[in-house]
mmCIF file of the N, C-alpha and C atoms, coordinates in Angstrom:
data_MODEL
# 
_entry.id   MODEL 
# 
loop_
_atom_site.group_PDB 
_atom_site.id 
_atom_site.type_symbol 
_atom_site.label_atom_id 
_atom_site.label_alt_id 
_atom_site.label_comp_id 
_atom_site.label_asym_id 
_atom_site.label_entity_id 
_atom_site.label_seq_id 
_atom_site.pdbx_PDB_ins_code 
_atom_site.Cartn_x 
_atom_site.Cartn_y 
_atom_site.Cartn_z 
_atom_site.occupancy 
_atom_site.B_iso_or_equiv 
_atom_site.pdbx_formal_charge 
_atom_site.auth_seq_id 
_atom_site.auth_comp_id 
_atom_site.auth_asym_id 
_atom_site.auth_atom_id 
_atom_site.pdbx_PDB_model_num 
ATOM 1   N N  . UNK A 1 1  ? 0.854   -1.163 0.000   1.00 0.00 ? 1  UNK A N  1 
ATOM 2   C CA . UNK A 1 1  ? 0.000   0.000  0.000   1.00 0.00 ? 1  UNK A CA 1 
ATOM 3   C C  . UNK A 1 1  ? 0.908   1.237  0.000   1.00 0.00 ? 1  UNK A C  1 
ATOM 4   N N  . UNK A 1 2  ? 0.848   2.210  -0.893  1.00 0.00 ? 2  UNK A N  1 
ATOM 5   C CA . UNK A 1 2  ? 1.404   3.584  -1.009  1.00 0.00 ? 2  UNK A CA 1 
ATOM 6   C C  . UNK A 1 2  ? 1.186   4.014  0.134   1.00 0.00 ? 2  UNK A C  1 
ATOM 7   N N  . UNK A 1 3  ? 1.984   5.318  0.009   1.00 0.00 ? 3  UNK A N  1 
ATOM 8   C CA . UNK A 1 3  ? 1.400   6.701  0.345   1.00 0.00 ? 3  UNK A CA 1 
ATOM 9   C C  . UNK A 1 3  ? 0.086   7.271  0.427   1.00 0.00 ? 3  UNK A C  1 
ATOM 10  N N  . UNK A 1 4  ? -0.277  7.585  -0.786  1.00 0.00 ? 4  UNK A N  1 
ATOM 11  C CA . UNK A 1 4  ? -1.736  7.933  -1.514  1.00 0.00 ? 4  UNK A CA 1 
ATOM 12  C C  . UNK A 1 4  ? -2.811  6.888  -0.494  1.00 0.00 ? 4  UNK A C  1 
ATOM 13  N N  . UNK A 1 5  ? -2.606  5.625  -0.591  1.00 0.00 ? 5  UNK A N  1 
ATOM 14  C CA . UNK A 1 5  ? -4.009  4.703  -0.462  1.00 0.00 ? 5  UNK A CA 1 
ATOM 15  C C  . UNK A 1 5  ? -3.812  4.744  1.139   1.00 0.00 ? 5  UNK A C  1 
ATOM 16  N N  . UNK A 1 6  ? -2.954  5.159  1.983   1.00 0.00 ? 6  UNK A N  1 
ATOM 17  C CA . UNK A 1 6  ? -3.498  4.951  3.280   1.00 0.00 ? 6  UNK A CA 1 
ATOM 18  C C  . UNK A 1 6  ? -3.665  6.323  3.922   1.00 0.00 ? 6  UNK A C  1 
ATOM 19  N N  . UNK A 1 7  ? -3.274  7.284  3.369   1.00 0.00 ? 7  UNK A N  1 
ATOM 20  C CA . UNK A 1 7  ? -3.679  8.889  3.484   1.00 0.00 ? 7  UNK A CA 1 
ATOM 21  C C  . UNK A 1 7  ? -5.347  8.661  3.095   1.00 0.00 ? 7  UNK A C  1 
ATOM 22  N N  . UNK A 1 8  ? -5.792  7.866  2.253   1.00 0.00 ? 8  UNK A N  1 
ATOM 23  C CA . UNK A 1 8  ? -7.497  8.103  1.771   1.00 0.00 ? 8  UNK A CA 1 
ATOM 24  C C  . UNK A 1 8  ? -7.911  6.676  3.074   1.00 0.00 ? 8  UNK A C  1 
ATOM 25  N N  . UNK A 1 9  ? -7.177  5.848  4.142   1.00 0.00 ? 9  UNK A N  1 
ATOM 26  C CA . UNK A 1 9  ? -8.115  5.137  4.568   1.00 0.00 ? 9  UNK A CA 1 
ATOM 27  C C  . UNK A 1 9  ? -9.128  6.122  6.137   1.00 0.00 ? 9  UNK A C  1 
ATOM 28  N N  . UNK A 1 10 ? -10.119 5.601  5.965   1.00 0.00 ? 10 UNK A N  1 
ATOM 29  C CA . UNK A 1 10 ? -11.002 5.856  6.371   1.00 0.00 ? 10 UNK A CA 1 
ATOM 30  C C  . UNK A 1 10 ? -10.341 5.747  8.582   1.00 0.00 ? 10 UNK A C  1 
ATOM 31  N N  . UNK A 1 11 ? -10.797 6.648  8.844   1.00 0.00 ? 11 UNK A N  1 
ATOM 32  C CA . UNK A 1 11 ? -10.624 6.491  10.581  1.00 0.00 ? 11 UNK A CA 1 
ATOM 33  C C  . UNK A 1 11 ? -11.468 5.972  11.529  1.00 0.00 ? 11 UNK A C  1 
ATOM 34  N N  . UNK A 1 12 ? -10.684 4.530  12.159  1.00 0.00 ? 12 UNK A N  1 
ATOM 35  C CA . UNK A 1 12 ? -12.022 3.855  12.744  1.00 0.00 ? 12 UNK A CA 1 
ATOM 36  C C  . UNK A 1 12 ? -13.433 3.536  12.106  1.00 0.00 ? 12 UNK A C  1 
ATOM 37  N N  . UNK A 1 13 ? -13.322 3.471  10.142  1.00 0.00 ? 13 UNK A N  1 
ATOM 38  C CA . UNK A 1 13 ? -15.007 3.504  9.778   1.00 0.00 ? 13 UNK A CA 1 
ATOM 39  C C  . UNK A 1 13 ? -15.750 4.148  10.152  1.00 0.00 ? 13 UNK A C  1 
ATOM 40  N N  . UNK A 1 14 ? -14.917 5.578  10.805  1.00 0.00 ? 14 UNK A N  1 
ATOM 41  C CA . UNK A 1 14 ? -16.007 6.529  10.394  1.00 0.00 ? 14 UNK A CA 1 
ATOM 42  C C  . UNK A 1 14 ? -16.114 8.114  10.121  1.00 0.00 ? 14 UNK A C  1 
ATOM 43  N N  . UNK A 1 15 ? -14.249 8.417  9.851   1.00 0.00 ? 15 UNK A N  1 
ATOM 44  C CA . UNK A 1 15 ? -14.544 9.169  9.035   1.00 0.00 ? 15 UNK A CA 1 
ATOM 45  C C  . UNK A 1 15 ? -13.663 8.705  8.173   1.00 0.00 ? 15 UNK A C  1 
ATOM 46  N N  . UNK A 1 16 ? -14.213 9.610  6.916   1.00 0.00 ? 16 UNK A N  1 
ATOM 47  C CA . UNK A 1 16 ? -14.303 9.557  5.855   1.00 0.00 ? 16 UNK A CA 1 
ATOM 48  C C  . UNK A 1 16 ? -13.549 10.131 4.812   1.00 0.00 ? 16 UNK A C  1 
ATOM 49  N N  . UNK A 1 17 ? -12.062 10.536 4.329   1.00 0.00 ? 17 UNK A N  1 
ATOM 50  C CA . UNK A 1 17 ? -11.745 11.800 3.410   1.00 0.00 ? 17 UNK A CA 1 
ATOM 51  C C  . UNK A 1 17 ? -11.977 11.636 2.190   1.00 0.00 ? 17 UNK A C  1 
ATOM 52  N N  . UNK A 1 18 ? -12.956 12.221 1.586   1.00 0.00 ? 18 UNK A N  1 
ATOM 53  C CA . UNK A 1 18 ? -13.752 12.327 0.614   1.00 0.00 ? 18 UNK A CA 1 
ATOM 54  C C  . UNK A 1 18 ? -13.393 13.482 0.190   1.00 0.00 ? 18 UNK A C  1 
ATOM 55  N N  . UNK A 1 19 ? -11.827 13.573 -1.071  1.00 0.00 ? 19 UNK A N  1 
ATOM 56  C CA . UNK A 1 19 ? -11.946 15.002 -1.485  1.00 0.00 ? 19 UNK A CA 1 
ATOM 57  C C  . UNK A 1 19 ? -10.708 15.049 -2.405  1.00 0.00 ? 19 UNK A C  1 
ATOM 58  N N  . UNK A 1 20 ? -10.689 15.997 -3.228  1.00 0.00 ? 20 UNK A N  1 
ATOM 59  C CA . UNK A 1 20 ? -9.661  15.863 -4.500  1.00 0.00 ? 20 UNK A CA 1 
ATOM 60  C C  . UNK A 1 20 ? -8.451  15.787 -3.834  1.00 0.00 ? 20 UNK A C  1 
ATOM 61  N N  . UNK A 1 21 ? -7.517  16.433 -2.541  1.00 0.00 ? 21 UNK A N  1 
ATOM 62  C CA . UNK A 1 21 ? -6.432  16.773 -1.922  1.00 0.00 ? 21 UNK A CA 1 
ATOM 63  C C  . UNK A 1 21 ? -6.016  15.025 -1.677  1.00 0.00 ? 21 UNK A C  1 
ATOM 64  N N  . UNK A 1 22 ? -6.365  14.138 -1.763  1.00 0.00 ? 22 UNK A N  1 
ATOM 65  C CA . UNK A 1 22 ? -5.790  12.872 -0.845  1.00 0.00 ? 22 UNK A CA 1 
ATOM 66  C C  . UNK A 1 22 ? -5.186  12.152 -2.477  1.00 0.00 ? 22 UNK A C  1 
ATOM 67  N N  . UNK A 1 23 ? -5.331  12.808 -3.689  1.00 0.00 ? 23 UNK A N  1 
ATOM 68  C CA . UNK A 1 23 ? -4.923  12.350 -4.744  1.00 0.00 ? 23 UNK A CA 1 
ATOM 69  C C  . UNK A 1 23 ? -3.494  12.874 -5.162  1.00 0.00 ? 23 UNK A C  1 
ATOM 70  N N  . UNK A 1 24 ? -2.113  12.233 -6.133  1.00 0.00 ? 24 UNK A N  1 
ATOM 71  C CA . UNK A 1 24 ? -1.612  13.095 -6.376  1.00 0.00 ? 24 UNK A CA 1 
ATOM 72  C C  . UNK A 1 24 ? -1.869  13.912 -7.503  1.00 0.00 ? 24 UNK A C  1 
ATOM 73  N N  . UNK A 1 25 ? -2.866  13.819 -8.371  1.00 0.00 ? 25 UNK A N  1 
ATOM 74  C CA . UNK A 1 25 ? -3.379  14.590 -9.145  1.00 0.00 ? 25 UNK A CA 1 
ATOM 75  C C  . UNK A 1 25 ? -4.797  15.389 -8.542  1.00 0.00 ? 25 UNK A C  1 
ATOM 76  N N  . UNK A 1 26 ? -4.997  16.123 -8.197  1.00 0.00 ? 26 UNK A N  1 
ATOM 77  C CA . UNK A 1 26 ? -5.605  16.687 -7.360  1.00 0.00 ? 26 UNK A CA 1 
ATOM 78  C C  . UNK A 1 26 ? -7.154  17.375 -8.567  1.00 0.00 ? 26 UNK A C  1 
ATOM 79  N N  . UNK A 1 27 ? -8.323  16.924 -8.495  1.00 0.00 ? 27 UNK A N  1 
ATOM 80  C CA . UNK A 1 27 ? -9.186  17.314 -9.315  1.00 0.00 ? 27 UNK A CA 1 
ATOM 81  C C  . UNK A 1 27 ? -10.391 16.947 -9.117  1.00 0.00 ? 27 UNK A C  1 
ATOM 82  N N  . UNK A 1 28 ? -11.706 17.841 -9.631  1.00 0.00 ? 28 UNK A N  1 
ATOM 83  C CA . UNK A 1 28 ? -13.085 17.330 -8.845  1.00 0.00 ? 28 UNK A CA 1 
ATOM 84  C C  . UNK A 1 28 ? -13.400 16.134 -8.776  1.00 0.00 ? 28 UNK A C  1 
ATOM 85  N N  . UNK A 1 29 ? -13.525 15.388 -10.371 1.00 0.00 ? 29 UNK A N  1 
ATOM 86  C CA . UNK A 1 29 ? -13.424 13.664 -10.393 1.00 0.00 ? 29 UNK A CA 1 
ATOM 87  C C  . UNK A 1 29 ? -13.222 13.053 -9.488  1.00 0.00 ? 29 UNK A C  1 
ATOM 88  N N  . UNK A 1 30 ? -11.921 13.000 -8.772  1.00 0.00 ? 30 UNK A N  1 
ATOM 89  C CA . UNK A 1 30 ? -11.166 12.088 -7.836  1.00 0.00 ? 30 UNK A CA 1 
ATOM 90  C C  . UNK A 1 30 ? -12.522 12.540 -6.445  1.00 0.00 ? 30 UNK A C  1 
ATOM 91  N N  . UNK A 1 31 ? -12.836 13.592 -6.175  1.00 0.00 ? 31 UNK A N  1 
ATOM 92  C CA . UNK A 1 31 ? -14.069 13.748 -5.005  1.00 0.00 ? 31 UNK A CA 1 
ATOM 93  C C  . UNK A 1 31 ? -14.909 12.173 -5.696  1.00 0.00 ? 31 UNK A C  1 
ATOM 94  N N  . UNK A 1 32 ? -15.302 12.786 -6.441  1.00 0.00 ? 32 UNK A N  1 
ATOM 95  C CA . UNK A 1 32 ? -17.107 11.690 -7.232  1.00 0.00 ? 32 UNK A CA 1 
ATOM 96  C C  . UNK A 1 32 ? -16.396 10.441 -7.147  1.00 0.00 ? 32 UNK A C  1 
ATOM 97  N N  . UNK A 1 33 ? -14.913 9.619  -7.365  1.00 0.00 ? 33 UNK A N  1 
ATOM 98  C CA . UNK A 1 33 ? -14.509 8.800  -7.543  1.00 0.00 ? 33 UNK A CA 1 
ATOM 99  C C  . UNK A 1 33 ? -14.426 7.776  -5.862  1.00 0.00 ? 33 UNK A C  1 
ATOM 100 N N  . UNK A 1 34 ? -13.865 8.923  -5.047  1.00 0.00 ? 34 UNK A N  1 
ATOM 101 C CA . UNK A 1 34 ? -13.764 8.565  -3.833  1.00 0.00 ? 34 UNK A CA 1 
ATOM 102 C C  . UNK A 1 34 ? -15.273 8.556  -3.127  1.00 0.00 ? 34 UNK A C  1 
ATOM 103 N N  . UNK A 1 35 ? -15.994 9.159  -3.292  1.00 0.00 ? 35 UNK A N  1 
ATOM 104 C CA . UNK A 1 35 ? -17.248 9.283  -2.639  1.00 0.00 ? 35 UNK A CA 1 
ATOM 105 C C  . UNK A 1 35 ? -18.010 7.700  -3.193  1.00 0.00 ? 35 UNK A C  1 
ATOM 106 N N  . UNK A 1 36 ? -17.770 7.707  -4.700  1.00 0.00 ? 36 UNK A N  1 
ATOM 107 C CA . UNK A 1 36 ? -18.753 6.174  -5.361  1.00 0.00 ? 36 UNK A CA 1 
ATOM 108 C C  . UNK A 1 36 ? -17.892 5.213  -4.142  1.00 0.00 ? 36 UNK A C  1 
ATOM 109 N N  . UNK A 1 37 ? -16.984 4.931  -4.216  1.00 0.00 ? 37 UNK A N  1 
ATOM 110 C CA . UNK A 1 37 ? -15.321 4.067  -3.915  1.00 0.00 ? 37 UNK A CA 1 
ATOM 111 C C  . UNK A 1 37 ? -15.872 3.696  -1.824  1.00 0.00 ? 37 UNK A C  1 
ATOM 112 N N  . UNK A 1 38 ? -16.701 5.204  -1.349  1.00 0.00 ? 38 UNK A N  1 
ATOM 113 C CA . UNK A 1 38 ? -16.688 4.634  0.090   1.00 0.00 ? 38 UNK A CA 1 
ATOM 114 C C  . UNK A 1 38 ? -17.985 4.479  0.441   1.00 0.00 ? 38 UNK A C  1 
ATOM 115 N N  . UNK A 1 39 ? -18.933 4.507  -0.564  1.00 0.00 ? 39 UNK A N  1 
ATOM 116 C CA . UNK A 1 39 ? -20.188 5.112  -0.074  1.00 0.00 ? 39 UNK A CA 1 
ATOM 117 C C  . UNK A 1 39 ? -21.060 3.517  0.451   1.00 0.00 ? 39 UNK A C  1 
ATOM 118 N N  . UNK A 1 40 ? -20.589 2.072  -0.161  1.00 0.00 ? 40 UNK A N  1 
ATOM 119 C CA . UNK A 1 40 ? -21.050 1.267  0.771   1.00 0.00 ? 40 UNK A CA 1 
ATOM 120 C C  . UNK A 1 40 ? -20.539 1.000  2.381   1.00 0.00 ? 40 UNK A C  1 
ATOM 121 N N  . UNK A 1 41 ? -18.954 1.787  2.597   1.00 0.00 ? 41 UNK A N  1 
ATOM 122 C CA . UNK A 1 41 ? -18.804 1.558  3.720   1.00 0.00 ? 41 UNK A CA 1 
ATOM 123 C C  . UNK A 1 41 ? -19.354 2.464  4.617   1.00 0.00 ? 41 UNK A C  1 
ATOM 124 N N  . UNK A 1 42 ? -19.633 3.893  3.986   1.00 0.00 ? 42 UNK A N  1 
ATOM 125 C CA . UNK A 1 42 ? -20.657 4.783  4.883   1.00 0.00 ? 42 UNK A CA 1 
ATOM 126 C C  . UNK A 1 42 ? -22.303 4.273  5.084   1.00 0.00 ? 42 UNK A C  1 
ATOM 127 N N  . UNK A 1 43 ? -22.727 3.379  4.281   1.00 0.00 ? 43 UNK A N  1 
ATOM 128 C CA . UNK A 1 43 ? -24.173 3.516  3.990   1.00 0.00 ? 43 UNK A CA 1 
ATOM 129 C C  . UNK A 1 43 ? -24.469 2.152  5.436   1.00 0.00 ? 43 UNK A C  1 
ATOM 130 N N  . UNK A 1 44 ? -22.942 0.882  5.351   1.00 0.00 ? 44 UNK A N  1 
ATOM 131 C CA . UNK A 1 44 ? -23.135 0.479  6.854   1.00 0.00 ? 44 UNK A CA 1 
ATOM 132 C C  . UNK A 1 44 ? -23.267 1.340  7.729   1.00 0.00 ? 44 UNK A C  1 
ATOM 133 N N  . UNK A 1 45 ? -22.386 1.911  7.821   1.00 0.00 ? 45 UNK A N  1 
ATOM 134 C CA . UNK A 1 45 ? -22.216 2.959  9.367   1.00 0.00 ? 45 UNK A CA 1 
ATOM 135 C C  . UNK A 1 45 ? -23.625 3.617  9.449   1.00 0.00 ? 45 UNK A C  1 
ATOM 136 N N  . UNK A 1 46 ? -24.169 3.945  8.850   1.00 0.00 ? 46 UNK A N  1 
ATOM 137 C CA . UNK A 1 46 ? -25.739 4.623  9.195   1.00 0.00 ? 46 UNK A CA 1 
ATOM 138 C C  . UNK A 1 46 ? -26.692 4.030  9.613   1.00 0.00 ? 46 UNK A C  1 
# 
């Protein structure tokens, strides 16, 4: 596991960084990409 992929893991399942900055290409996409990418592990937590 990089850099990159454990800067985007999630804390304790429950939060979340959902946002272009945790990419090294930094751009809105990567938000919509990461948000599709966690949204079954948020939709447990609720």
């Amino acid at each position: 596991m990089g850099a990159s992929e454990r800067l985007r893991r999630p804390i304790a399942d429950r939060s979340f960084f959902v946002n272009q900055d945790n990419w090294a290409l930094p751009a809105v996409e990567n938000c919509l990409l990461d948000a599709e990418f966690y949204l079954p592990q948020i939709r447990a937590g609720l």
